[in-house]
SERO-841687 format. One record per atom (N, C-alpha, C): residue number from 0; residue in three letters; atom name; z, y, x. Coordinates in steps of 0.05 Angstrom, whole numbers, plus 5000, padded with zeros to 4 digits. Atoms other than C-alpha are relative to their C-alpha. Example, Ala and Ser with C-alpha at 12.3 -4.5 7.8 and 13.67 -1.06 7.14 Angstrom:
  nr rest atom   up north east
   0  ALA    N 5000  4976 5018
   0  ALA   CA 5156  4910 5246
   0  ALA    C 5000  5024 5018
   1  SER    N 4999  4976 4984
   1  SER   CA 5143  4979 5273
   1  SER    C 5014  5022 4985
This chain:
  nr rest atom   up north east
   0  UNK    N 5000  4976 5017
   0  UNK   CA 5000  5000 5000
   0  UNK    C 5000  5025 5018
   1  UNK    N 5008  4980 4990
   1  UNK   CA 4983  5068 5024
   1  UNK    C 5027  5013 5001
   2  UNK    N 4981  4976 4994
   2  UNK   CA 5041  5125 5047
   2  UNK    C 4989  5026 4987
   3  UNK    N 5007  4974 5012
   3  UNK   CA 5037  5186 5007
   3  UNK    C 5005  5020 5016
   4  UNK    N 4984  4974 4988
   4  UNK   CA 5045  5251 5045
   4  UNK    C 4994  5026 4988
   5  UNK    N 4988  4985 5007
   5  UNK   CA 5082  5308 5013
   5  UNK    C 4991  5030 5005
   6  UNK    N 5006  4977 4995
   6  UNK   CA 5057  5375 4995
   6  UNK    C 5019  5017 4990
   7  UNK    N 4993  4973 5015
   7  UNK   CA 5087  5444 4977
   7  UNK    C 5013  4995 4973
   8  UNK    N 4993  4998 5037
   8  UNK   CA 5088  5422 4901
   8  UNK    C 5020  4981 5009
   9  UNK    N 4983  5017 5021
   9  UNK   CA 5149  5390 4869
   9  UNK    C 4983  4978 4987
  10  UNK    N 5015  5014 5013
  10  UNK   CA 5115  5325 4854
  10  UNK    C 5011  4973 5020
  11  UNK    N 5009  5023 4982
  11  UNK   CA 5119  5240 4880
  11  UNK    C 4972  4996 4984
  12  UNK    N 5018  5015 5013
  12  UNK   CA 5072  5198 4864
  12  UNK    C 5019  4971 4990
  13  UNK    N 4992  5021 5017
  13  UNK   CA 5088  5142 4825
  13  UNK    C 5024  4974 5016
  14  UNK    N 4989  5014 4986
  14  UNK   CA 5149  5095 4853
  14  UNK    C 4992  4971 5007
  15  UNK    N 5004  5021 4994
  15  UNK   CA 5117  5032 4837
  15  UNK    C 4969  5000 5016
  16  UNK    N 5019  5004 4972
  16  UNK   CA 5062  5049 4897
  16  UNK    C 5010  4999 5027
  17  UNK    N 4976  5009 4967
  17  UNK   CA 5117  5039 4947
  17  UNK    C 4992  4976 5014
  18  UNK    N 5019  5028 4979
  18  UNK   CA 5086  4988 5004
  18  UNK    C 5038  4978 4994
  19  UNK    N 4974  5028 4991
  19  UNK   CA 5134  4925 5012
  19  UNK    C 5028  5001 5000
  20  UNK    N 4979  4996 4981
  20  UNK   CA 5184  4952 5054
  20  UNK    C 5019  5027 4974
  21  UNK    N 4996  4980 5024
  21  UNK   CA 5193  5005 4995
  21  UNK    C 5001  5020 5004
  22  UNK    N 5008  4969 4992
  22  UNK   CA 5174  5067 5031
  22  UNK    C 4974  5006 4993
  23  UNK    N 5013  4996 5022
  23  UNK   CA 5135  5109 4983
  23  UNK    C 4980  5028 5013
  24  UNK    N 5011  4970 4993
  24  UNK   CA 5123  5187 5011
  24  UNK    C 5014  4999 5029
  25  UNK    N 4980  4983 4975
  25  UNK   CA 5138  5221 5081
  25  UNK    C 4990  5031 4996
  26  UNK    N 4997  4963 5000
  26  UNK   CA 5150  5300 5082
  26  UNK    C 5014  5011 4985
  27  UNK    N 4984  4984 5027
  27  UNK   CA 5167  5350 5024
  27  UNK    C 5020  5014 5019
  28  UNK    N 4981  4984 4990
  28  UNK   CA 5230  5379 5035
  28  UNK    C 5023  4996 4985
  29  UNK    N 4982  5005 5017
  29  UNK   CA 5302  5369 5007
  29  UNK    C 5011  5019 4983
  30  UNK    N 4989  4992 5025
  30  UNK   CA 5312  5417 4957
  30  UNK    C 5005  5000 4976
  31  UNK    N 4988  5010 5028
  31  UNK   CA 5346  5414 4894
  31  UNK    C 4979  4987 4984
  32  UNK    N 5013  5002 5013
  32  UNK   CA 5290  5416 4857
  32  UNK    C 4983  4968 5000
  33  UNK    N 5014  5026 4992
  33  UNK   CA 5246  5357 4894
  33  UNK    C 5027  4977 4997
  34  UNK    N 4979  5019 5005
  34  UNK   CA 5319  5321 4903
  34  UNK    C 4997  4982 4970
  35  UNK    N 4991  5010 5030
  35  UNK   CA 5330  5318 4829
  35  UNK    C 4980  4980 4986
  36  UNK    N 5016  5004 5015
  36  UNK   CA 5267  5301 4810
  36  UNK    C 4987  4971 5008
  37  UNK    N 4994  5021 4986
  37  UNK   CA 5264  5242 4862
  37  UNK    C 5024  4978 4986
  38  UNK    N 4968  5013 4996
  38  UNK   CA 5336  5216 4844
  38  UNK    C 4985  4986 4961
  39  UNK    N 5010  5006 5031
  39  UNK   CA 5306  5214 4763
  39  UNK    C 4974  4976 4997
  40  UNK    N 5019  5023 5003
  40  UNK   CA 5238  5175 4781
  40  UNK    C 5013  4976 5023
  41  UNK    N 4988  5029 4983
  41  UNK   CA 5289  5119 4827
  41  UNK    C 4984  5005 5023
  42  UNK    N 5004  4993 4966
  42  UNK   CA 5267  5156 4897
  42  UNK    C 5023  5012 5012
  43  UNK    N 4983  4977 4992
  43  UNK   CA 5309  5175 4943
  43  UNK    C 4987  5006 5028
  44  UNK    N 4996  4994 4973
  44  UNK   CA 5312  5206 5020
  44  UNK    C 5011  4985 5009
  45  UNK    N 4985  5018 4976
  45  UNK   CA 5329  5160 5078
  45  UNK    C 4982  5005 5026
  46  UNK    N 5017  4989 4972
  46  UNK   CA 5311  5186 5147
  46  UNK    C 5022  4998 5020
  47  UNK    N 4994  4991 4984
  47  UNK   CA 5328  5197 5211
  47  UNK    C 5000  5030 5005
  48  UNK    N 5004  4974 5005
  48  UNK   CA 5353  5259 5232
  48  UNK    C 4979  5017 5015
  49  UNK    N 5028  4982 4973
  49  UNK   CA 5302  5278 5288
  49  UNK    C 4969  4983 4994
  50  UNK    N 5026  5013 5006
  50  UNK   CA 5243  5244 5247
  50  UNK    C 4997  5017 4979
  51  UNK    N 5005  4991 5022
  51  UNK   CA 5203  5261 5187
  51  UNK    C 5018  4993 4976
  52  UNK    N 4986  4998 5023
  52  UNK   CA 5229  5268 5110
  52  UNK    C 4999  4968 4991
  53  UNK    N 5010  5016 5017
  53  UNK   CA 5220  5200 5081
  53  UNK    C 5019  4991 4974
  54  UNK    N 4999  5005 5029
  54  UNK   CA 5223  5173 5002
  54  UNK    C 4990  4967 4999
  55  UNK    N 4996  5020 5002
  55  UNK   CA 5240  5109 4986
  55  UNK    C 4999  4982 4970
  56  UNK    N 4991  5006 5024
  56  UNK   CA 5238  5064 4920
  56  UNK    C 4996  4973 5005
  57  UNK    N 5008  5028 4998
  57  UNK   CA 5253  4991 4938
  57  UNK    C 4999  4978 4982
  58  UNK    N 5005  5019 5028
  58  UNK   CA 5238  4929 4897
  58  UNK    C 5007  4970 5018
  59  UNK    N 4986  4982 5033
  59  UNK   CA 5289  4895 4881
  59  UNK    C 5018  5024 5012
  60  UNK    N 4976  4970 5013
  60  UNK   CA 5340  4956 4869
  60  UNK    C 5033  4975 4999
  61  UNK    N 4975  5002 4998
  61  UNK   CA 5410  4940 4884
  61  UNK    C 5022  5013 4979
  62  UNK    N 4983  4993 5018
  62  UNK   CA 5454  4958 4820
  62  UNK    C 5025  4987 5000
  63  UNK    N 4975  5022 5013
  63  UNK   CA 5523  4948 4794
  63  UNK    C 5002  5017 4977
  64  UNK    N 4991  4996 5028
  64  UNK   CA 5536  4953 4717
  64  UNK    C 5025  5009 5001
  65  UNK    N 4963  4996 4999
  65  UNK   CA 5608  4991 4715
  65  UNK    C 5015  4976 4983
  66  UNK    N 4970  5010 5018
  66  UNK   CA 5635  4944 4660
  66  UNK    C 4996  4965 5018
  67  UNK    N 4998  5035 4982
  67  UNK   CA 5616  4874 4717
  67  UNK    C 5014  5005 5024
  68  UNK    N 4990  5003 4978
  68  UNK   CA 5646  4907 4772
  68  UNK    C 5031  4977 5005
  69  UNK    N 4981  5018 4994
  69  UNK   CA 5695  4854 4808
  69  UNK    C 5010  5009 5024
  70  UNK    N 4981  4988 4987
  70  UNK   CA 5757  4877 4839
  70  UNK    C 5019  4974 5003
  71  UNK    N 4987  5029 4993
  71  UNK   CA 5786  4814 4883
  71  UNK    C 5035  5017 4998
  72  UNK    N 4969  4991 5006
  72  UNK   CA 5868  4808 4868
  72  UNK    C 5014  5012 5027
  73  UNK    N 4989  4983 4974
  73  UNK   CA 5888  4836 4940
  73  UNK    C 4995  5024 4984
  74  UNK    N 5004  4976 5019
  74  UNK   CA 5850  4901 4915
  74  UNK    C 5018  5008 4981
  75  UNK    N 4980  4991 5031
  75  UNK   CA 5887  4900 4849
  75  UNK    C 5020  5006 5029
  76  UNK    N 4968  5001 4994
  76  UNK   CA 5949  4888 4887
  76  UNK    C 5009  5027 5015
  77  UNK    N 4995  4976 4993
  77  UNK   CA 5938  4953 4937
  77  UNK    C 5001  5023 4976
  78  UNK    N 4990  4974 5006
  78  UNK   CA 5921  4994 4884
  78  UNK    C 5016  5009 4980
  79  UNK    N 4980  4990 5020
  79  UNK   CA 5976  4980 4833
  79  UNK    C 5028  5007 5023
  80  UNK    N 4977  4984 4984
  80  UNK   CA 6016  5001 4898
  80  UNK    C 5002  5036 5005
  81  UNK    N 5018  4973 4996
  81  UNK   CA 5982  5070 4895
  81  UNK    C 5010  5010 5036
  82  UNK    N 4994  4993 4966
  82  UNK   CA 5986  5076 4971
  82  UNK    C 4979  5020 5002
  83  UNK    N 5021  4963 4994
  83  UNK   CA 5926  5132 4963
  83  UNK    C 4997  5007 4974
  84  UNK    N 5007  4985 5028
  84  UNK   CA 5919  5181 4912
  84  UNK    C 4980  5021 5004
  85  UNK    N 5028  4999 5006
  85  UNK   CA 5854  5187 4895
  85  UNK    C 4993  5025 4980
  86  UNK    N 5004  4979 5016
  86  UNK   CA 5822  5255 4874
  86  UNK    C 4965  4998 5000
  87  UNK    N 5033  4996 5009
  87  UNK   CA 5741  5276 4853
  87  UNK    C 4996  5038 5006
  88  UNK    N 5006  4972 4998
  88  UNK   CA 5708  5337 4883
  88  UNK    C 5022  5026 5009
  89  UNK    N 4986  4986 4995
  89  UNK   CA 5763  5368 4917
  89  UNK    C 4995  5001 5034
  90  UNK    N 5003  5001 4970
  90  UNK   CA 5736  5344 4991
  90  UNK    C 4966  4993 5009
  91  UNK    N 5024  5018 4999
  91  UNK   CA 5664  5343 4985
  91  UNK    C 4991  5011 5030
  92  UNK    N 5012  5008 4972
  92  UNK   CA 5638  5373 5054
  92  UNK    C 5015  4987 5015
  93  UNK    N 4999  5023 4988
  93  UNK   CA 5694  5332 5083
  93  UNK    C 4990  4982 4994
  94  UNK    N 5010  5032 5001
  94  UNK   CA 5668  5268 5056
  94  UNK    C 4977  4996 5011
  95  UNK    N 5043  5015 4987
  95  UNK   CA 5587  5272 5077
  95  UNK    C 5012  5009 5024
  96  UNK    N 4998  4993 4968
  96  UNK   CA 5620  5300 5140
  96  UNK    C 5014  4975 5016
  97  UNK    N 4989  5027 4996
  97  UNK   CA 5662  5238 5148
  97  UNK    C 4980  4969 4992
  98  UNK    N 5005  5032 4993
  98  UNK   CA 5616  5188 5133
  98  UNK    C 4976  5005 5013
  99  UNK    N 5020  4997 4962
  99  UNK   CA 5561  5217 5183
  99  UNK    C 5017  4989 5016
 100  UNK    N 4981  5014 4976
 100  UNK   CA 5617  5208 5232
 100  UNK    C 5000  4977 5007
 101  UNK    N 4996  5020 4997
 101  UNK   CA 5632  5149 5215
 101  UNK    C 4977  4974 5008
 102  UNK    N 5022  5014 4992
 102  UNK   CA 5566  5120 5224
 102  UNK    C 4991  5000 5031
 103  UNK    N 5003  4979 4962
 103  UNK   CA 5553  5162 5295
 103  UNK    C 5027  4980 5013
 104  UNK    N 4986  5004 4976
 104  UNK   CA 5613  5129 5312
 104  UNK    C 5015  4964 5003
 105  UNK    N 5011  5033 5003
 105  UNK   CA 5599  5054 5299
 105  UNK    C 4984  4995 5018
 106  UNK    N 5026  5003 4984
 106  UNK   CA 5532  5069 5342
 106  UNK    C 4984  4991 4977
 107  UNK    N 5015  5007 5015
 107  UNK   CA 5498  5058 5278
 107  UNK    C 4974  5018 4998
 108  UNK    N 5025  4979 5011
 108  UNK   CA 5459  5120 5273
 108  UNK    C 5007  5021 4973
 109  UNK    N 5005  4993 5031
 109  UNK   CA 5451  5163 5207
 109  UNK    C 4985  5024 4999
 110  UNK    N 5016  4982 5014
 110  UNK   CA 5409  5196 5162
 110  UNK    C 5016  5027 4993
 111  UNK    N 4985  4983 5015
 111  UNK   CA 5463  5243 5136
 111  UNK    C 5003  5027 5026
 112  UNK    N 5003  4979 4989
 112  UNK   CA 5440  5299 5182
 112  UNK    C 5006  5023 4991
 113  UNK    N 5000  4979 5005
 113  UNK   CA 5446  5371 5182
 113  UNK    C 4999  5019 4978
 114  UNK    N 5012  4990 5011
 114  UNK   CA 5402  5386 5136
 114  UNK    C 5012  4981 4983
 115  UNK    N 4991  5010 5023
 115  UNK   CA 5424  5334 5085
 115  UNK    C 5017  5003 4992
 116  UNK    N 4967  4993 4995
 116  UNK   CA 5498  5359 5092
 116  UNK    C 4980  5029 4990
 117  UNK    N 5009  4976 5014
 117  UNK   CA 5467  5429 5068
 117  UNK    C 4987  4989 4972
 118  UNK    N 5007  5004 5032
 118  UNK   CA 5420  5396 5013
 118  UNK    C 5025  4992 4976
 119  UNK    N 4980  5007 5016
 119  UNK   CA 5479  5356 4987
 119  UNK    C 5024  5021 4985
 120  UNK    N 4973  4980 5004
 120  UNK   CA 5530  5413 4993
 120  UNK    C 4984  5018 4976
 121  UNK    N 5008  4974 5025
 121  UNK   CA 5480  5462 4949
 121  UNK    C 4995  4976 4974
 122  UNK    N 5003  5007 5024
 122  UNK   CA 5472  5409 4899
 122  UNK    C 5027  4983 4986
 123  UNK    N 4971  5004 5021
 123  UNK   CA 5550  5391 4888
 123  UNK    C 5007  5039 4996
 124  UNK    N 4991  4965 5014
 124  UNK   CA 5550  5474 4884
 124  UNK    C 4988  4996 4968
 125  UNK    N 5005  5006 5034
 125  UNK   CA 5505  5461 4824
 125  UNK    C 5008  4984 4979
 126  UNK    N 4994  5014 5030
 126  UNK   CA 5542  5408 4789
 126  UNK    C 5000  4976 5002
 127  UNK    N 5013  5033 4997
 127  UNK   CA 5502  5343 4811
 127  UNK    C 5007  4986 5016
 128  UNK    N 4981  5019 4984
 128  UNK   CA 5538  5317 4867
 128  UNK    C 5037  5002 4990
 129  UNK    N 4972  5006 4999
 129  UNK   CA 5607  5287 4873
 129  UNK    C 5014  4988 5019
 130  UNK    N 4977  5018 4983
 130  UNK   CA 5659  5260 4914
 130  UNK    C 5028  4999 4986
 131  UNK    N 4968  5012 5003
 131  UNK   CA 5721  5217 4910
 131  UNK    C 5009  4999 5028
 132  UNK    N 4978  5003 4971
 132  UNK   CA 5776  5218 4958
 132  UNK    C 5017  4978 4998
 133  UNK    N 4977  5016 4990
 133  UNK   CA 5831  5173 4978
 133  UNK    C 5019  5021 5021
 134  UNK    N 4984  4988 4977
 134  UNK   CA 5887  5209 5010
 134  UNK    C 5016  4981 5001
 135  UNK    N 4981  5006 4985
 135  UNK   CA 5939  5178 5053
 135  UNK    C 5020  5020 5020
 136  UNK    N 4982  4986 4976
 136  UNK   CA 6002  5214 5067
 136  UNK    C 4993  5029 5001
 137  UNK    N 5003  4974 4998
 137  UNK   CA 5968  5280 5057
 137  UNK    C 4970  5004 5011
 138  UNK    N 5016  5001 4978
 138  UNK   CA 5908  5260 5105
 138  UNK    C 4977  4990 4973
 139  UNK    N 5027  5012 5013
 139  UNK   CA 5832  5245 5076
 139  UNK    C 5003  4961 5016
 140  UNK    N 5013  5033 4988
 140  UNK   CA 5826  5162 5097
 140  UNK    C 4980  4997 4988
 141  UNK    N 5022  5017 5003
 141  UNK   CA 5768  5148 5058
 141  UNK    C 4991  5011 4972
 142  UNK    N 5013  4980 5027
 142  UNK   CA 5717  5170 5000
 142  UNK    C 4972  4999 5005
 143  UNK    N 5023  5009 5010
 143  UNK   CA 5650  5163 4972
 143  UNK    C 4988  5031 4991
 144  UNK    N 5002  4978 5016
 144  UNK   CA 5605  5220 4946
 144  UNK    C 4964  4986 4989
 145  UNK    N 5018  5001 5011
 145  UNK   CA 5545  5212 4907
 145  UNK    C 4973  5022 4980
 146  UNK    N 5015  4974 5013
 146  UNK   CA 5492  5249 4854
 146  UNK    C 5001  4990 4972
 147  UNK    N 4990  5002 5027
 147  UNK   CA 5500  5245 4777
 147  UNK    C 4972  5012 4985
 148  UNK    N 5018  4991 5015
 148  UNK   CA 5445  5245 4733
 148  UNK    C 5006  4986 4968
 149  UNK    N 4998  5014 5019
 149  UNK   CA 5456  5229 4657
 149  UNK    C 5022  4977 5002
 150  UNK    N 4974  5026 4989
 150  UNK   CA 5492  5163 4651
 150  UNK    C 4987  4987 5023
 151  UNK    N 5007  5006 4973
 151  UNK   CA 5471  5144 4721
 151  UNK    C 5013  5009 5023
 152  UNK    N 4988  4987 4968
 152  UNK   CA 5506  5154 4788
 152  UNK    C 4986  4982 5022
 153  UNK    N 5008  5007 4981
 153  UNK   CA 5474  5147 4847
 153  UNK    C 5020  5002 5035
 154  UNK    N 4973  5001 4975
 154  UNK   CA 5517  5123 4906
 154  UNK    C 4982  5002 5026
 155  UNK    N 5004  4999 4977
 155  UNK   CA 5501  5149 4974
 155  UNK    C 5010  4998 5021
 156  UNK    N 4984  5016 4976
 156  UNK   CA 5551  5127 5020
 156  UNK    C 5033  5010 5005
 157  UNK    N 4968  4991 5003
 157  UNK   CA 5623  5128 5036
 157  UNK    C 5011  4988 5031
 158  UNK    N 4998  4998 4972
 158  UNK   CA 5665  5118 5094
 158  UNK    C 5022  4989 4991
 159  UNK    N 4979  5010 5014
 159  UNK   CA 5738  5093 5106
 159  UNK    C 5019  5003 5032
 160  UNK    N 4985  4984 4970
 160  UNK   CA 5793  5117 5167
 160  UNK    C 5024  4980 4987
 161  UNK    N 4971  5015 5010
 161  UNK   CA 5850  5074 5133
 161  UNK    C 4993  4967 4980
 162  UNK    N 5009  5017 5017
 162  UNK   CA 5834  4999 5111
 162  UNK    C 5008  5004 4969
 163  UNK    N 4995  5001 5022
 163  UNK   CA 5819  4988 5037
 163  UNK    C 4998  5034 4989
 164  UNK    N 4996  4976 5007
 164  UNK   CA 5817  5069 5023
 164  UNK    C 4976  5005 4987
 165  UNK    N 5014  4998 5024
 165  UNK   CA 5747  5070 5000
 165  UNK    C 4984  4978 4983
 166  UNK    N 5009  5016 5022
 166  UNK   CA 5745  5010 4961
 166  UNK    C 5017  5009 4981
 167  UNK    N 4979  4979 5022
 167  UNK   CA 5804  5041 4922
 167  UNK    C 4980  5021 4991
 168  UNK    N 5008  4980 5014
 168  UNK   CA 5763  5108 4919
 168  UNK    C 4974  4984 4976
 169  UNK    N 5024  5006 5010
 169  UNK   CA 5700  5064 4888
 169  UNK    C 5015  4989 4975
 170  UNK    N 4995  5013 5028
 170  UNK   CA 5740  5021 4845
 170  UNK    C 5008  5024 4978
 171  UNK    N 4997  4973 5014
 171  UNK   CA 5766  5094 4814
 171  UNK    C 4979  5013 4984
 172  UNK    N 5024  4984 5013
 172  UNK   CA 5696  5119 4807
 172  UNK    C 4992  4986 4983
 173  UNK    N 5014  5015 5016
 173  UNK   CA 5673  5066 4776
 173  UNK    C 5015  4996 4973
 174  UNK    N 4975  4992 5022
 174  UNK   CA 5734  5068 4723
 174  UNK    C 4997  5024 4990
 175  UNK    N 5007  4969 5000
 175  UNK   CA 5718  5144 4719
 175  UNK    C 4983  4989 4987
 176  UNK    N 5029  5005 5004
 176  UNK   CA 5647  5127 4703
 176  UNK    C 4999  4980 4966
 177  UNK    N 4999  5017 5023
 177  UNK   CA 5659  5065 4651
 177  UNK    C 5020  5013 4976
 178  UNK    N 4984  4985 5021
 178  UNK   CA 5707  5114 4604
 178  UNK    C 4971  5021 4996
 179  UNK    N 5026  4986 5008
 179  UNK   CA 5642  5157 4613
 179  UNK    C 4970  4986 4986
 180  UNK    N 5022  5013 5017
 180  UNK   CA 5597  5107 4578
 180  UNK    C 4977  5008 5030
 181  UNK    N 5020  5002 4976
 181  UNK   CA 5556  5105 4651
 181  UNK    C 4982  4973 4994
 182  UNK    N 5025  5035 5003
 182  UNK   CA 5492  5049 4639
 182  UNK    C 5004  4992 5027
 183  UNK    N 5011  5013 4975
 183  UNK   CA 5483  5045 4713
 183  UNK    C 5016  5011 5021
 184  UNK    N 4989  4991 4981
 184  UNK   CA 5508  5057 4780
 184  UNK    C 4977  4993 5026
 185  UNK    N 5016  5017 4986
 185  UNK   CA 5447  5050 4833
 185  UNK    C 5024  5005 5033
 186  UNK    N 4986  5013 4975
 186  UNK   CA 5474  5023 4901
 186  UNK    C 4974  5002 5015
 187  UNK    N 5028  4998 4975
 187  UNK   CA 5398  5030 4930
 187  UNK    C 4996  4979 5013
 188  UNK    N 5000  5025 4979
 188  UNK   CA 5402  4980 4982
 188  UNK    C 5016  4974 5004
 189  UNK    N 4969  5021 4993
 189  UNK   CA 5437  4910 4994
 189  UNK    C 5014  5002 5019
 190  UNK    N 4979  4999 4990
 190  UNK   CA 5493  4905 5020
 190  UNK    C 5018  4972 4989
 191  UNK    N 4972  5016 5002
 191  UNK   CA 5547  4852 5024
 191  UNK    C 5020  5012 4987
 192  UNK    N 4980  4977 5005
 192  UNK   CA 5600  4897 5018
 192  UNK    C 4996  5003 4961
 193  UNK    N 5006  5001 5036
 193  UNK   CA 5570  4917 4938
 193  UNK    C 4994  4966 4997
 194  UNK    N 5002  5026 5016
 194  UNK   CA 5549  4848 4925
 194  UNK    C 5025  4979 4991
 195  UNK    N 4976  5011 5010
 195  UNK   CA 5627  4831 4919
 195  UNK    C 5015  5011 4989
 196  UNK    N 4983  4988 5024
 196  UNK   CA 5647  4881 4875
 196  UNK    C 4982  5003 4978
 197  UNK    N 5013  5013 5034
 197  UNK   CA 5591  4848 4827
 197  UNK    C 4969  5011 5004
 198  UNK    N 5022  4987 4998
 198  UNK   CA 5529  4890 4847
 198  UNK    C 4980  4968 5000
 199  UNK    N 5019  5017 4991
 199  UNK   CA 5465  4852 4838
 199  UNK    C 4969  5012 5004
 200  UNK    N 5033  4991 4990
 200  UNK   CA 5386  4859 4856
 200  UNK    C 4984  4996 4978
 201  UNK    N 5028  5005 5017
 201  UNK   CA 5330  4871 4797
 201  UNK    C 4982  5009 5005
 202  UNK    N 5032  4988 4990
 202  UNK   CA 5263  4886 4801
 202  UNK    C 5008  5026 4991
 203  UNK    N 5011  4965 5017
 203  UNK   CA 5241  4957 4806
 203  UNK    C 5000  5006 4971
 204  UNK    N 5017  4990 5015
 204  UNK   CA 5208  4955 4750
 204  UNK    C 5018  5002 4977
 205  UNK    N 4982  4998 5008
 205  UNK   CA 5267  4936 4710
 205  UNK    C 5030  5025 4997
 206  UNK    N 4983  4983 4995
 206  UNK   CA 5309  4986 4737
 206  UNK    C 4992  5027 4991
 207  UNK    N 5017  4983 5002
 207  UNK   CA 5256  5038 4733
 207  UNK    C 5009  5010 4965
 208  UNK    N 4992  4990 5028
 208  UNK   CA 5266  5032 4653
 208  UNK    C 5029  4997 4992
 209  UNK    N 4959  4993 4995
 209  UNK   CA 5342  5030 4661
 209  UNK    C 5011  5016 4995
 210  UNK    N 5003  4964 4993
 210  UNK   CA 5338  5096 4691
 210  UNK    C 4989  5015 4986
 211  UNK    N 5020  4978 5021
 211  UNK   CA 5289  5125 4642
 211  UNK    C 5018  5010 4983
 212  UNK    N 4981  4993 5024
 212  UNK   CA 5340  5119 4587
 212  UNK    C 5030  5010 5011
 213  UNK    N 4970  4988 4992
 213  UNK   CA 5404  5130 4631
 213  UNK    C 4993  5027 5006
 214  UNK    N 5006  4965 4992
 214  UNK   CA 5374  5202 4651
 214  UNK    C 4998  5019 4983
 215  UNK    N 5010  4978 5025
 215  UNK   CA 5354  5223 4581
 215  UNK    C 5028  5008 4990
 216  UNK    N 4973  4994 5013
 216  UNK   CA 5425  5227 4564
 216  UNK    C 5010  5034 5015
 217  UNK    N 4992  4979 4989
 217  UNK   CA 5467  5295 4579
 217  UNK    C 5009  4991 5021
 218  UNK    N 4984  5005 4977
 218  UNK   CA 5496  5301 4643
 218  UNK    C 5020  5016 5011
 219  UNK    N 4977  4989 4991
 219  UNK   CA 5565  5316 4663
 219  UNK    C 4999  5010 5018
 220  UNK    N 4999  4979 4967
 220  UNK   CA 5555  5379 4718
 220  UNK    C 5030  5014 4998
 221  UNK    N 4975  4988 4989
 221  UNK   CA 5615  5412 4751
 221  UNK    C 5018  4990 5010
 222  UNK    N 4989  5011 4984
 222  UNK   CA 5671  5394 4786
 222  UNK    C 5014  4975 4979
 223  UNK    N 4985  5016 5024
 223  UNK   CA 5703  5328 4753
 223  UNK    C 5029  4993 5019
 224  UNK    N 4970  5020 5000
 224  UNK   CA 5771  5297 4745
 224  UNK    C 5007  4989 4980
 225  UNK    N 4992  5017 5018
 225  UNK   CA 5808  5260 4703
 225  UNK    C 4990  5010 4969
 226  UNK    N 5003  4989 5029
 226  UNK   CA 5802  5312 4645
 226  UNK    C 4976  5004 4985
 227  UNK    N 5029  5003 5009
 227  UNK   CA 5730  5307 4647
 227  UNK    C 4988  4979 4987
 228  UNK    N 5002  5017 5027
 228  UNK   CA 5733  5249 4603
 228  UNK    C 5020  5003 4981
 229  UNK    N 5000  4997 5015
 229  UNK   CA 5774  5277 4555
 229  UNK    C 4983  5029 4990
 230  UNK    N 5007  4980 4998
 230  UNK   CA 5729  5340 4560
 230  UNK    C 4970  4985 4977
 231  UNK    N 5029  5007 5008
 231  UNK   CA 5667  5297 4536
 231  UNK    C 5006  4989 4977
C-alpha cells in the first residue's frame, strides 16, 4: 500500500489504506485541528523525535471495553489500601513530561518529544486531553494522560516511579470512564501489560465503526474529577 504525504490542508486519507505495518501518512503537522481530526478517523501520531510526522491506523486495534477490564486480586488488594491518591488533570505537563523520561531512561527511545509535549499541552488547554495521577506521600509516582473524544478515550501512555502506581491510576480511569457510559478505550498497540487488564485485538475495520458511533456522542471537555460524573 502506498504512504500518503501530508499537505497544508486539514485532511487523511482514508485509514483503511494503511500498508501492513499500519503506517498510513508522513508529514502534516500536530495541531489541534489535524490532531482531533486524526484521533476521530482511528489515526494517530507515532514518531521519532528527530524524524518526520508520521500517522498510524493499525489492523488489528488493540481495545479494552471499560466494563471487561480485569483487575488481578494483588491490585484490588493495593488499592483498597489506598497507598496513592489518585487525582485527574491536576499534573498534566508533569505526566507527558514523566513518561518521556521514563522512556529516555529505559534506553527505549520516545516519540513524546518537544513538540508533542506542546501539542498535547494546548489540547488539554482546550478540554481534550487528560491525565491521572497517583501520588505517593505527596510525590507524583505514576500516571497516565490521554485524549477524550465522545465516549472514547484514547490512551497514550503512562509511566510509573513507584511499583503498581500507574496501574492504580488506569484502573481509576477506567472506573471514571465506565460511570461515564465510555463504549471504548483505544490502547493503539499490543502490549502485554493491557492484554491483562482484559484488552483485546479487533480488526480495524470493526473498530473503525466502534469509533464512528463512540465520537458522535457529546464530549466531556475541561478539567475532570470525580464531580464530573455527577456533572453529566
Amino acid at each position: 500500500m502506498p504512504v500518503y504525504f501530508l499537505s497544508d490542508r486539514i485532511e487523511f486519507p482514508l485509514p483503511e489504506n494503511a500498508g501492513g505495518d499500519g503506517l498510513l501518512a508522513i508529514g502534516g503537522d500536530l495541531s489541534a485541528k489535524r490532531l482531533l481530526l486524526a484521533y476521530q478517523m482511528g489515526i494517530f501520531p507515532w514518531f521519532s523525535d528527530s524524524g518526520p510526522i508520521l500517522w498510524w491506523s493499525p489492523d488489528p486495534r488493540l481495545v479494552l471495553y471499560p466494563e471487561d477490564i480485569n483487575v488481578s486480586k494483588s491490585l484490588k488488594k493495593t488499592i483498597s489500601k489506598n497507598i496513592f491518591h489518585v487525582t485527574m488533570d491536576t499534573a498534566f505537563a508533569q505526566v507527558i513530561s514523566a513518561c518521556a523520561e521514563a522512556r529516555l531512561d529505559n534506553s527505549e527511545g520516545t516519540w513524546i518529544g518537544e513538540d508533542m509535549i506542546t501539542a498535547y499541552g494546548k489540547l488539554h488547554a482546550s478540554g481534550y486531553a487528560h491525565s491521572v495521577e497517583a501520588w505517593y506521600e505527596g510525590e507524583l509516582a505514576g500516571g497516565l494522560y490521554g485524549v477524550s473524544m465522545g465516549k472514547c478515550f484514547f490512551g497514550e501512555s503512562m509511566f510509573t516511579r513507584k511499583s503498581n502506581a500507574s496501574k492504580v491510576a488506569f484502573v481509576m480511569l477506567v472506573e471514571f470512564l465506565k460511570k461515564l457510559s465510555f463504549k471504548i478505550i483505544d490502547c493503539q498497540v499490543t502490549t502485554d501489560h493491557l492484554i491483562r487488564f482484559g484488552a483485546k485485538e479487533i480488526p480495524r475495520q470493526l473498530f473503525l465503526n466502534q469509533l464512528e458511533k463512540a465520537v458522535a456522542a457529546p464530549t466531556l471537555r475541561g478539567k475532570w474529577n470525580h464531580r464530573s460524573v455527577q456533572e453529566r
